[in-house]
ZAMIBA-601489 format. One record per atom (N, C-alpha, C): residue number from 0; residue in one letter; atom name; z, y, x. Coordinates in steps of 0.001 Angstrom, whole numbers, plus 524288, in hexadecimal, padded with zeros to 5 digits. Layout:
# ZAMIBA-601489
REC  NUM  a  CA  Z  Y  X
...
END
This chain:
# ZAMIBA-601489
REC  0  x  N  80000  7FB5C  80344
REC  0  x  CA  80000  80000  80000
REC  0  x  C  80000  804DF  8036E
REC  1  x  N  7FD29  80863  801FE
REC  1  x  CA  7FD6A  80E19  8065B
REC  1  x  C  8025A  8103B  804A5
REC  2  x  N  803A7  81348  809B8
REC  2  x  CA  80813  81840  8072F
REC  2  x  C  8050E  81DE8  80514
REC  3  x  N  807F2  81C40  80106
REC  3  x  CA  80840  81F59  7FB1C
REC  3  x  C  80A82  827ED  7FEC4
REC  4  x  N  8070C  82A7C  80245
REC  4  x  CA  8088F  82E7F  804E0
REC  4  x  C  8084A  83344  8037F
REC  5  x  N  804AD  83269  80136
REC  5  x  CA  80157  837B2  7FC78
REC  5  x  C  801ED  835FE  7F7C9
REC  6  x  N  8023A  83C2A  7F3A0
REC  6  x  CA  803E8  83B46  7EF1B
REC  6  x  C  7FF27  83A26  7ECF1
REC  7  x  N  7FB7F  83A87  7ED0E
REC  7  x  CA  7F67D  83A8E  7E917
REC  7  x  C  7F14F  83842  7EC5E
REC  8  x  N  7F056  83292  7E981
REC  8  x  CA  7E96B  831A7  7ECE1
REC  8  x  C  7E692  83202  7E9E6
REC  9  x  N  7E18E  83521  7E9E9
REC  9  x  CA  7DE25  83612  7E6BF
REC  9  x  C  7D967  8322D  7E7E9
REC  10  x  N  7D8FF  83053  7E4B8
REC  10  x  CA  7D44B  82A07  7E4D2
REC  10  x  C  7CEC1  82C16  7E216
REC  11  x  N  7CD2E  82CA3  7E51F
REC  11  x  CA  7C5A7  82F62  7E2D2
REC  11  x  C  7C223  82A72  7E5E6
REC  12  x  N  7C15B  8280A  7E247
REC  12  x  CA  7BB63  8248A  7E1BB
REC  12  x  C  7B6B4  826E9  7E2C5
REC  13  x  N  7B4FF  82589  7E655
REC  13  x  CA  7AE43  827DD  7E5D5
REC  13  x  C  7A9C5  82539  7E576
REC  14  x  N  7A4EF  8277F  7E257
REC  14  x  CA  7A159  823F8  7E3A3
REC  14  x  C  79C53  827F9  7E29E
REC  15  x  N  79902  82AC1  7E751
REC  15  x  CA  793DF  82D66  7E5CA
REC  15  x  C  796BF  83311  7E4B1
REC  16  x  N  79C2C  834C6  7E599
REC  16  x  CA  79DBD  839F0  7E4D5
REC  16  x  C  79DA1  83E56  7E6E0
REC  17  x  N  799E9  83DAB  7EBA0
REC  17  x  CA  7987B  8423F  7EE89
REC  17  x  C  798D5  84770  7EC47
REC  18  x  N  79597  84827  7E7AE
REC  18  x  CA  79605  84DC4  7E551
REC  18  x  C  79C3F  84D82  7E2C2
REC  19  x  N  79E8C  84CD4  7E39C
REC  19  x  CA  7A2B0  84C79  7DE93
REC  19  x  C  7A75B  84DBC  7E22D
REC  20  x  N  7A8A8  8495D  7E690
REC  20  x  CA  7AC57  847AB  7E8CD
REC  20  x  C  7B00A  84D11  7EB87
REC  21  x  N  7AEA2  84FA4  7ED0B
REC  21  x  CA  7AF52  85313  7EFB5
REC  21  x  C  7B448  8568D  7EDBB
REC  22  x  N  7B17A  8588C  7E7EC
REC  22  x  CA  7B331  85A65  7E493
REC  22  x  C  7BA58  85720  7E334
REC  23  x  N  7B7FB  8558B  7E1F0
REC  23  x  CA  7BC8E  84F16  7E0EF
REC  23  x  C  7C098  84F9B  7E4D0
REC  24  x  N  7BF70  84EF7  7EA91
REC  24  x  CA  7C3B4  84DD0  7EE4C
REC  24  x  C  7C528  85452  7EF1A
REC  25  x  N  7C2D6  858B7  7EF5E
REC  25  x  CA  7C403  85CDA  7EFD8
REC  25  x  C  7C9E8  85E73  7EAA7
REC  26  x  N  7C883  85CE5  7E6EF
REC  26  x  CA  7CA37  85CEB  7E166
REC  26  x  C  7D0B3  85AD0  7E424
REC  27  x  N  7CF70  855BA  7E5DA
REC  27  x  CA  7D5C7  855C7  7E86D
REC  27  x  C  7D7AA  8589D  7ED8B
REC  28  x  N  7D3FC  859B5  7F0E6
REC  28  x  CA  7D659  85C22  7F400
REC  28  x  C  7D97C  86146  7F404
REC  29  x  N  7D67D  862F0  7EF3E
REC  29  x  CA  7DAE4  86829  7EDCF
REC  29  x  C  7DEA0  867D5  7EA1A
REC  30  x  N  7E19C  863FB  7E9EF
REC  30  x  CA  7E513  86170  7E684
REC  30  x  C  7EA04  86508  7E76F
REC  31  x  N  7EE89  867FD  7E5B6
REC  31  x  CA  7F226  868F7  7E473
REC  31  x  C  7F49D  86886  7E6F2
REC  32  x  N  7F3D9  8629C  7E834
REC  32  x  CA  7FA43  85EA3  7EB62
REC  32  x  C  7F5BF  85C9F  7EEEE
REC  33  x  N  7F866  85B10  7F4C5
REC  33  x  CA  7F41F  859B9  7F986
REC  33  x  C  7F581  853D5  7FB8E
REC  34  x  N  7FB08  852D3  7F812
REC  34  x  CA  7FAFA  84B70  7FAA9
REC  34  x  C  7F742  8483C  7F798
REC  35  x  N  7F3A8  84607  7F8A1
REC  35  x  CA  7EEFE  84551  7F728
REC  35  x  C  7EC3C  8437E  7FA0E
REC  36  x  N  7EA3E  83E40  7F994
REC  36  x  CA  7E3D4  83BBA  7FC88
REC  36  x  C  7E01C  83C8C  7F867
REC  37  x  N  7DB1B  83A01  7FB86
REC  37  x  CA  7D758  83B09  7F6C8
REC  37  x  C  7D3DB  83583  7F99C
REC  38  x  N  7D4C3  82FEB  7F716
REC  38  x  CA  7D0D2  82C7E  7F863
REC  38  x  C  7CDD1  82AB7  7F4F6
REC  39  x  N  7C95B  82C27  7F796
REC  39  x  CA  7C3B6  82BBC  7F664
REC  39  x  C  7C241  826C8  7F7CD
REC  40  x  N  7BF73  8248B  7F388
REC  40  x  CA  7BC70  81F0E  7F593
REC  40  x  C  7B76E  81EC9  7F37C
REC  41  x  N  7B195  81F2C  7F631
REC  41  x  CA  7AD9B  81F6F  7F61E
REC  41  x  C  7AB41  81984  7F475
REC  42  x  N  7A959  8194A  7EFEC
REC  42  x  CA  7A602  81329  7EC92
REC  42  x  C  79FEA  81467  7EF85
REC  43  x  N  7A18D  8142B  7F428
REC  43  x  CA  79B05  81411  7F792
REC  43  x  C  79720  8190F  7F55A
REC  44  x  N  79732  81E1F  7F48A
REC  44  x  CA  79534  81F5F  7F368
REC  44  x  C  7901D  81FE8  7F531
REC  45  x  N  78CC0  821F3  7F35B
REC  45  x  CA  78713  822D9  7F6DF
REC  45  x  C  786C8  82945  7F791
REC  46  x  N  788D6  82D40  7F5C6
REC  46  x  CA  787A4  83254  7F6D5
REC  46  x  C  78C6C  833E8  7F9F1
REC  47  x  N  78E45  838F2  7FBE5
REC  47  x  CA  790DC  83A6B  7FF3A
REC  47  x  C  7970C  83BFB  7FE19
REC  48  x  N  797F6  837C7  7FAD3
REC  48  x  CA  79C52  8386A  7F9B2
REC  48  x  C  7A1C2  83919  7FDBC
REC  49  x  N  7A139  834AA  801D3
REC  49  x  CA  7A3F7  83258  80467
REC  49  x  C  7A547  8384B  8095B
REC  50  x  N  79F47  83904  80A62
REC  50  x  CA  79E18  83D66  80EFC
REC  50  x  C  7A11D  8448E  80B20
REC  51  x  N  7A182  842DB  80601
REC  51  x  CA  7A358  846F5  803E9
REC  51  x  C  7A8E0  847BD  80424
REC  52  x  N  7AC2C  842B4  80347
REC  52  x  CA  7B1DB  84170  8037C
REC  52  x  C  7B2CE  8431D  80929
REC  53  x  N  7AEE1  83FC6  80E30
REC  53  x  CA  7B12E  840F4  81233
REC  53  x  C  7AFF9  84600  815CD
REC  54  x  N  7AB85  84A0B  812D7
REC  54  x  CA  7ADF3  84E42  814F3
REC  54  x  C  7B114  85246  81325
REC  55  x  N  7B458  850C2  80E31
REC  55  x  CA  7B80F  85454  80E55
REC  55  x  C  7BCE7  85314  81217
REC  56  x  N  7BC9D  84FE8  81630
REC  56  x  CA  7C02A  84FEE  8183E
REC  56  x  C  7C68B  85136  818F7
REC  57  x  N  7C807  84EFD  815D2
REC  57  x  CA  7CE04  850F0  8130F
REC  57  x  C  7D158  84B0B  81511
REC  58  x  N  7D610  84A32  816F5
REC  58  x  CA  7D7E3  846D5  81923
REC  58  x  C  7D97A  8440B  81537
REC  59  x  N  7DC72  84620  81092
REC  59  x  CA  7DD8F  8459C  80BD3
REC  59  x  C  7D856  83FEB  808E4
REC  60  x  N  7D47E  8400B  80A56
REC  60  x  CA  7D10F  83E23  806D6
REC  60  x  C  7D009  83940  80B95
REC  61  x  N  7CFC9  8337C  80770
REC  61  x  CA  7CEAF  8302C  80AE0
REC  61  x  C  7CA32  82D8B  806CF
REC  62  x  N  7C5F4  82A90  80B01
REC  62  x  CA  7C34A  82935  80736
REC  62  x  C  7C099  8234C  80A39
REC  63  x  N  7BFC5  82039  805B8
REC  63  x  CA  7BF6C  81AA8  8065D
REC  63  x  C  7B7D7  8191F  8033E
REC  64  x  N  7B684  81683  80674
REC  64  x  CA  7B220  81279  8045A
REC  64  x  C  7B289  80E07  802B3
REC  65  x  N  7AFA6  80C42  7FDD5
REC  65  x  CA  7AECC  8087F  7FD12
REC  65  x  C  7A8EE  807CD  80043
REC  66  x  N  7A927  800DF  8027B
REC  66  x  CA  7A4B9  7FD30  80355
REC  66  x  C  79F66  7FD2C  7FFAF
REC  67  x  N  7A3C3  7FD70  7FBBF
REC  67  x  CA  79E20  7FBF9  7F670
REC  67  x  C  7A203  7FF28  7F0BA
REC  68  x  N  79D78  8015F  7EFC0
REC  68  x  CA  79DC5  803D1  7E95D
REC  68  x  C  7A157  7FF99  7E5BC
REC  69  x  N  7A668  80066  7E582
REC  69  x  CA  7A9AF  7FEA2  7E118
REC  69  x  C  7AB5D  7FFC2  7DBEF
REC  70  x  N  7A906  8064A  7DBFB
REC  70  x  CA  7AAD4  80856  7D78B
REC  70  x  C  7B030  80BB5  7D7E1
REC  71  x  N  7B07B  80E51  7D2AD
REC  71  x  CA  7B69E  8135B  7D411
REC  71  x  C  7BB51  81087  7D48E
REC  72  x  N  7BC59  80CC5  7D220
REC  72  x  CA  7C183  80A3C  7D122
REC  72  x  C  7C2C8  8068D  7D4C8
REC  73  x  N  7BFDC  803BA  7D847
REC  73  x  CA  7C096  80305  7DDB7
REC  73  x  C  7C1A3  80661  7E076
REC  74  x  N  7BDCA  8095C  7E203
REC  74  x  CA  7C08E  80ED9  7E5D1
REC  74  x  C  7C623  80FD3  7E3B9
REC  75  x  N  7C636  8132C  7DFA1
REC  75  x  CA  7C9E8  8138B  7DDA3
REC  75  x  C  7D0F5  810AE  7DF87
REC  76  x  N  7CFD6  80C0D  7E031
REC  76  x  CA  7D1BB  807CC  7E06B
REC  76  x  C  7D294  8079A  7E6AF
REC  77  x  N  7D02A  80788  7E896
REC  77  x  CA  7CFD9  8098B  7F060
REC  77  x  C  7D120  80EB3  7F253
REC  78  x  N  7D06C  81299  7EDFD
REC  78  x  CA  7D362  816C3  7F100
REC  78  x  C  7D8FE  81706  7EE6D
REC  79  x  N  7DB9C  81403  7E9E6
REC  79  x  CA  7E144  81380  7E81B
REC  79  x  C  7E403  8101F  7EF4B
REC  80  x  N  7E059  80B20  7F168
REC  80  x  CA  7E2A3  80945  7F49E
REC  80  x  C  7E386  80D54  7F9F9
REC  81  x  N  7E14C  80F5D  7FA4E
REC  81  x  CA  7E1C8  81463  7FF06
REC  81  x  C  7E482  8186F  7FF5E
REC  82  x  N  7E52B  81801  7F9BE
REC  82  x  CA  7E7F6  81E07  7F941
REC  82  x  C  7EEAF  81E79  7FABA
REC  83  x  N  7F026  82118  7FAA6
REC  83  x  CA  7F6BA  821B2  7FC92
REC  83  x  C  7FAC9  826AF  7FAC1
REC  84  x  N  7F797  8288E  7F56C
REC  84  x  CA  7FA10  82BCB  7F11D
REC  84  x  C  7FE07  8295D  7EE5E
REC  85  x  N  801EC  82B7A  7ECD9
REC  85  x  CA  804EA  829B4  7EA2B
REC  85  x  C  803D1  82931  7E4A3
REC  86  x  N  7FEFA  82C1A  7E31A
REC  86  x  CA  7FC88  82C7E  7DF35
REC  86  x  C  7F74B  82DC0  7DEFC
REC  87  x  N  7F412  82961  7DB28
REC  87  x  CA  7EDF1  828A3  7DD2A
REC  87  x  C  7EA3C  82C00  7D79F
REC  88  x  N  7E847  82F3C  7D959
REC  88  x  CA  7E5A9  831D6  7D651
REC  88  x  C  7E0A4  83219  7D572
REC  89  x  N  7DD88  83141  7D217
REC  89  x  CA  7D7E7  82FF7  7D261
REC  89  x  C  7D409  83440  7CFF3
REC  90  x  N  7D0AB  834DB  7D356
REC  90  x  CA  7CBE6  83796  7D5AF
REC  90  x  C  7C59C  8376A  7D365
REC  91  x  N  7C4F1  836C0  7D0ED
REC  91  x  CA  7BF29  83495  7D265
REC  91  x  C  7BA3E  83807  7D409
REC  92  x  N  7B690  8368E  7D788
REC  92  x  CA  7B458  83A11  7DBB7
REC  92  x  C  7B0D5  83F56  7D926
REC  93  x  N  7AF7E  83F37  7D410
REC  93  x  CA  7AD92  84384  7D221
REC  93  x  C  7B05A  84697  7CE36
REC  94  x  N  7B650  8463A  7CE5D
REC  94  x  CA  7B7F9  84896  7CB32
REC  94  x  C  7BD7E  84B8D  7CF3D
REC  95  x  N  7BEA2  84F45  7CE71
REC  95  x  CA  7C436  851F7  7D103
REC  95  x  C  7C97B  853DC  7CE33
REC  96  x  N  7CC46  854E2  7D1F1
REC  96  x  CA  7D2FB  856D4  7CFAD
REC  96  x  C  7D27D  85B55  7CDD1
REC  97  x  N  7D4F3  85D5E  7CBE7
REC  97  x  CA  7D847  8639A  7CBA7
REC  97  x  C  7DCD9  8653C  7D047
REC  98  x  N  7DCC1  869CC  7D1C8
REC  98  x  CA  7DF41  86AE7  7D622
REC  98  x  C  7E414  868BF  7D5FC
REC  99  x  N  7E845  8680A  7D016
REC  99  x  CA  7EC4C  865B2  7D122
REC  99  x  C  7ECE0  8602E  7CEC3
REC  100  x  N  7E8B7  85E98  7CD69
REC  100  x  CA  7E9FF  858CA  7CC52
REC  100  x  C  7EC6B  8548A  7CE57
REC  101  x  N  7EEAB  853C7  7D45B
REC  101  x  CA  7F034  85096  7D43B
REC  101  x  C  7F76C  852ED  7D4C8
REC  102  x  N  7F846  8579D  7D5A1
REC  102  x  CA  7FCFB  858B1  7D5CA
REC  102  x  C  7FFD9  85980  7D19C
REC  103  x  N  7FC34  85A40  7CD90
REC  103  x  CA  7FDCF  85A21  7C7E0
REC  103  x  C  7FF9F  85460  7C43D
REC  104  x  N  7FB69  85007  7C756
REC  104  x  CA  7FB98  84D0B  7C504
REC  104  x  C  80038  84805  7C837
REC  105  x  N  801C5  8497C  7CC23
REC  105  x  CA  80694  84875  7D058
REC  105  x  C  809D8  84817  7CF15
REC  106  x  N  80C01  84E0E  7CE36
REC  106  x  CA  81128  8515A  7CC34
REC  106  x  C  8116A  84D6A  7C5D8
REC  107  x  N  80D06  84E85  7C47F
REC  107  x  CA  80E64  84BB5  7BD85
REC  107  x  C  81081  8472A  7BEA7
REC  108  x  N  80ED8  84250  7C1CF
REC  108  x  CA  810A7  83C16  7C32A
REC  108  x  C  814C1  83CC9  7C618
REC  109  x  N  815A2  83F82  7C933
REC  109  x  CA  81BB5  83ECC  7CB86
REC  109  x  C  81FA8  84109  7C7D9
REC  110  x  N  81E6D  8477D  7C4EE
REC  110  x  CA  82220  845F0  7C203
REC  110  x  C  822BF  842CF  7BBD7
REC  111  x  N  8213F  84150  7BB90
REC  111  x  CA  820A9  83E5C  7B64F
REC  111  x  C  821C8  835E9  7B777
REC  112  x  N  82068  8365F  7BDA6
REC  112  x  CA  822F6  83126  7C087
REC  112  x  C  81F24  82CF6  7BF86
REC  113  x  N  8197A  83065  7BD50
REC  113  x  CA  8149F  82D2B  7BB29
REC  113  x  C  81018  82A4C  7BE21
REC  114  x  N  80F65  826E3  7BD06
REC  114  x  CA  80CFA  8225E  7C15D
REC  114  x  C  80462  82499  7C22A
REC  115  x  N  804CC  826C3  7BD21
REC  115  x  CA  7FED4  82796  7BBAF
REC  115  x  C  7FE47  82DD3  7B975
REC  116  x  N  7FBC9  83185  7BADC
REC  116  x  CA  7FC95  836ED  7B931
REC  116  x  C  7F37D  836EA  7B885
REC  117  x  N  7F415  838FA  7B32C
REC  117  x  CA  7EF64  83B2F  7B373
REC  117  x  C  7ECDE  84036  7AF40
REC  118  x  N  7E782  84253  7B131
REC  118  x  CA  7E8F1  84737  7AD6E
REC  118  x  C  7E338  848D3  7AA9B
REC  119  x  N  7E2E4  84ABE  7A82C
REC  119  x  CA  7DE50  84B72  7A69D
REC  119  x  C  7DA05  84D24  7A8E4
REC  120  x  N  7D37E  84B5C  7A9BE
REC  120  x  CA  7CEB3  84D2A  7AC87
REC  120  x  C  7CC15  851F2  7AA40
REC  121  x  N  7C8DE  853BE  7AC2E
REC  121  x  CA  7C437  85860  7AA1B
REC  121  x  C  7BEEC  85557  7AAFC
REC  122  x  N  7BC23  85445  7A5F5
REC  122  x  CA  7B57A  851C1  7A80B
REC  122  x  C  7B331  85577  7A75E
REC  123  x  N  7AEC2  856B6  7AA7D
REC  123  x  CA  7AC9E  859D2  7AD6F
REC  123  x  C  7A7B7  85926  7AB95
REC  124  x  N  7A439  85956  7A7F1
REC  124  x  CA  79DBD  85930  7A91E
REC  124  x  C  79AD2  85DB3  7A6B1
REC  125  x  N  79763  85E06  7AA9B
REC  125  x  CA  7938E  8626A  7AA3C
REC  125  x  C  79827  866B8  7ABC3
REC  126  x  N  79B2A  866C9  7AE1E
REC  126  x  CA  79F23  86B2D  7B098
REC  126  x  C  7A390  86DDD  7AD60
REC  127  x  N  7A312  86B05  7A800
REC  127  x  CA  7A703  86C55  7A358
REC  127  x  C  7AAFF  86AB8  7A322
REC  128  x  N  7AF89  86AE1  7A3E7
REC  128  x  CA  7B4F7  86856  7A465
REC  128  x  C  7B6E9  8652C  79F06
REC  129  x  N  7B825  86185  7A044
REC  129  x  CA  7BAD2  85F47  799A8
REC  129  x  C  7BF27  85D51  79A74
REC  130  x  N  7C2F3  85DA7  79916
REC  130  x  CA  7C839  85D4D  797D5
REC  130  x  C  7C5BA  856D5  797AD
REC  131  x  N  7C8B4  85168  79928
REC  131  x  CA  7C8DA  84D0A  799D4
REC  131  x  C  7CCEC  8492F  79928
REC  132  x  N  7CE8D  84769  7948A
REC  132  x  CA  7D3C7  84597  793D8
REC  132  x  C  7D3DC  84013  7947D
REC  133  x  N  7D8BC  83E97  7957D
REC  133  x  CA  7D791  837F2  7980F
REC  133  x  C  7D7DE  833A0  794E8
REC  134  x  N  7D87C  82E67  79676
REC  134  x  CA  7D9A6  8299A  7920B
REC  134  x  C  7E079  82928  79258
REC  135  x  N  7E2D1  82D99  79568
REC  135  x  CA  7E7DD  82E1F  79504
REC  135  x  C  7EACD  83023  79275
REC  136  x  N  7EF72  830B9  79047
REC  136  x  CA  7F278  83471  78F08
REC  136  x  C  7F771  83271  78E02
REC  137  x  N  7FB53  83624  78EAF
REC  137  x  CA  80148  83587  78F42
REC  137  x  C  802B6  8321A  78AB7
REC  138  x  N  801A1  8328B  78632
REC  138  x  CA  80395  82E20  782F6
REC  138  x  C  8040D  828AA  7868A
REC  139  x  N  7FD96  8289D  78625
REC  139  x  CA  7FC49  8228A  7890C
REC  139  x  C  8011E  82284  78D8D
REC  140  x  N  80009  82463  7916B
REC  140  x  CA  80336  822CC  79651
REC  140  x  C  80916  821A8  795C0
REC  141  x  N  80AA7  82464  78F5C
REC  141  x  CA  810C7  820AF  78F8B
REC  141  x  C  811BF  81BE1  78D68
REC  142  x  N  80F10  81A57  78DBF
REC  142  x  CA  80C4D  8144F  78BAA
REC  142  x  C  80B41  81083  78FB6
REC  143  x  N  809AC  813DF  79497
REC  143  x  CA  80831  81061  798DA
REC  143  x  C  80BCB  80EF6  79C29
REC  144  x  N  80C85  809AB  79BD8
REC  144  x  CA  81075  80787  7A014
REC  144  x  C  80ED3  80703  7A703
REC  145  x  N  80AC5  80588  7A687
REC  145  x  CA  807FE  80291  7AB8F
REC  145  x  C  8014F  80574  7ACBD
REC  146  x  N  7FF6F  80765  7AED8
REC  146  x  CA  7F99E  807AD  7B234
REC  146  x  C  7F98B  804DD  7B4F3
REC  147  x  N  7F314  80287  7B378
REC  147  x  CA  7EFCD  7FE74  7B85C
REC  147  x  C  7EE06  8029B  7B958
REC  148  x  N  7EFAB  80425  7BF29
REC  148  x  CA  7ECFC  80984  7BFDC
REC  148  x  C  7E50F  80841  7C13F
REC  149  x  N  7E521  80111  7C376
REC  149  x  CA  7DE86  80052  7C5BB
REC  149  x  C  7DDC7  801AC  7BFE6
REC  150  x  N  7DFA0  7FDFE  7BC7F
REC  150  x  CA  7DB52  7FE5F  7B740
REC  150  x  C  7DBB4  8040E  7B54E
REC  151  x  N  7DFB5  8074B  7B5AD
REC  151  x  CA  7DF90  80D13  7B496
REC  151  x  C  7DAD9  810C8  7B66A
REC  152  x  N  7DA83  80F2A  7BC2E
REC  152  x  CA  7D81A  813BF  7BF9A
REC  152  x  C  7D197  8104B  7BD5A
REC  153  x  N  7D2C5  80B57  7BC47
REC  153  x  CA  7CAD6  808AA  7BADE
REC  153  x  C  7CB1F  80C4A  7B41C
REC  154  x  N  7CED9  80EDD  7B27E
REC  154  x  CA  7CCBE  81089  7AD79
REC  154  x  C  7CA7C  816FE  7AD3E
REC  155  x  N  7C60A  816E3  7A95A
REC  155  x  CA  7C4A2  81D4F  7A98D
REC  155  x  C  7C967  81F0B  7A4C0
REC  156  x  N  7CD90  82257  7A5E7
REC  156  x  CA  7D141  8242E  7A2D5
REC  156  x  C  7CF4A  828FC  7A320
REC  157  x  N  7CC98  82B38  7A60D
REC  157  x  CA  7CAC7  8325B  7A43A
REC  157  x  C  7D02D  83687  7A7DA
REC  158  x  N  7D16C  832A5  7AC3C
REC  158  x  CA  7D5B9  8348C  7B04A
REC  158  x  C  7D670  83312  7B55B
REC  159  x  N  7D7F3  83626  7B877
REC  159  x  CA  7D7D5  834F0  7BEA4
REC  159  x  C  7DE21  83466  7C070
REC  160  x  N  7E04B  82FEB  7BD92
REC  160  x  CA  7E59C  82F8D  7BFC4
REC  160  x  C  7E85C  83274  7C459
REC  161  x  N  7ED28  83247  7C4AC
REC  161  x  CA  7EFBC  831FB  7C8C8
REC  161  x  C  7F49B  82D9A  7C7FA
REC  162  x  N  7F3DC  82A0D  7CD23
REC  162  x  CA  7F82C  8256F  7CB9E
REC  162  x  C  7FA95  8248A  7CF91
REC  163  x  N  801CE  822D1  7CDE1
REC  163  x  CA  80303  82330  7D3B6
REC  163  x  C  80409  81D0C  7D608
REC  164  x  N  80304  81E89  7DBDB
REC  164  x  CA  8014C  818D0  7DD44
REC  164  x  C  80455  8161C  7DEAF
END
């Protein structure tokens, strides 16, 4: 098991995100709160994704290959094993944070003593913002005893968790 050193690992899957990615890892780098990795794991892309991750050069950001195209939830799954946040937060390569998202969403799980913290998205098309509400809500979660967090993170819930590890 790694030591758990940093409060927050941010797990971004990639695959073909060159235009996107940038945006994305920048999105955390100006995060609020600075204990923080950011691992990246590349599904073989073919465009310049990889050469995009590695010249932002930030020590903070580590980033891993796959051999062969597995898909998000593998990666996914390989950068949870790397990571060494005390809490794993998920990314995905064309979409980004808000400046205080992860310190907001921190502060909420430590104090509340909560294992899973998540919050509502904005979808974005044609450059129009839409309010994005999830397959979650507080009713439900006092109901929930237990998360499979694999079968959690394989579901589209309309949210980018934060869970602590």
């Amino acid at each position: 098991m790694l030591n758990r050193s940093l409060k927050v690992s941010v797990v971004v899957p990639s695959y073909n995100s060159g235009k996107y990615i940038k945006k994305c890892l920048v999105s955390v780098l100006k995060q609020t709160i600075q204990d923080f990795e950011i691992v990246v794991v590349d599904d073989c892309s073919k465009d310049d994704t990889v050469s995009v991750v590695q010249g932002l050069k930030d020590s903070r950001i580590k980033i891993f290959k796959n051999e062969e195209n597995r898909g998000p939830s593998y990666s996914r799954n390989k950068a949870i094993e790397n990571s060494c946040g005390e809490w794993i937060a998920f990314l995905d390569s064309d979409d980004w944070f808000s400046p205080q998202r992860l310190e907001k969403l921190l502060s909420l799980g430590e104090e509340t003593g909560a294992e899973i913290v998540a919050d509502d998205i904005f979808l974005i098309e044609d450059n129009e913002e839409k309010p994005w509400g999830t397959n979650l809500s507080q009713q439900n979660f006092k109901k929930i005893e237990s998360i499979d967090v694999v079968k959690y993170v394989g579901m589209d819930c309309g949210v980018q968790p934060m869970i602590k590890a």
